[in-house]
C-alpha positions in Angstrom: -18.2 -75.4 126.8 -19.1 -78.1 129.0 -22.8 -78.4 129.0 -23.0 -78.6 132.3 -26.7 -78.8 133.4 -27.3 -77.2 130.5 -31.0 -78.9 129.9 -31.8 -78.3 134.0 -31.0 -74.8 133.9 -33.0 -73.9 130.8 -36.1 -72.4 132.5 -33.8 -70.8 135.5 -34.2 -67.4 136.4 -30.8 -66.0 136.7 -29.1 -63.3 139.3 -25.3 -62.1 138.7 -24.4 -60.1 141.9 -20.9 -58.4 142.0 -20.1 -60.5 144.8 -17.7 -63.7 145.4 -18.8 -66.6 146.6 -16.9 -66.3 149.9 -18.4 -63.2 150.5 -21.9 -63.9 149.7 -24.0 -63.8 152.9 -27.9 -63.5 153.5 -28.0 -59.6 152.6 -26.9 -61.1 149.4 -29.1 -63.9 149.4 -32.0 -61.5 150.2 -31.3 -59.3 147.7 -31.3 -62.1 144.8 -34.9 -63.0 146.2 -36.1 -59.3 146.2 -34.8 -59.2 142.3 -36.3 -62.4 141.4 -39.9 -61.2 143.4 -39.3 -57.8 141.4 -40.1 -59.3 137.6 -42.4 -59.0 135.4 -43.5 -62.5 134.8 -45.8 -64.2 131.8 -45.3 -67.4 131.8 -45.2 -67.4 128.0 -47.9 -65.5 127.7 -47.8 -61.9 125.6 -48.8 -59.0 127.1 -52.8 -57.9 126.9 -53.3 -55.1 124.2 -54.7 -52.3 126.6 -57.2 -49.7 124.7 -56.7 -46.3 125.3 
């Protein structure tokens, strides 16, 4: 491996679309953002014990 912006992309959030780069338009773009918006995020944090 290269370790190529290995340190900067340690806190990315990744997307893998079955798409190539030369075919990647906004619908594309879009739908990466509407994945991204879609998670469950903590920050860290565990999730609250909820009693039933």
């Amino acid at each position: 491996t290269s370790n190529f912006l290995l340190w900067q992309s340690a806190y990315a959030e990744m997307v893998f679309l079955d798409r190539l780069w030369p075919d990647f338009d906004r619908r594309d773009l879009w739908r990466a953002v509407e994945l991204y918006a879609s998670r469950d995020r903590r920050y860290g944090g565990a999730m609250p014990n909820v009693v039933e």
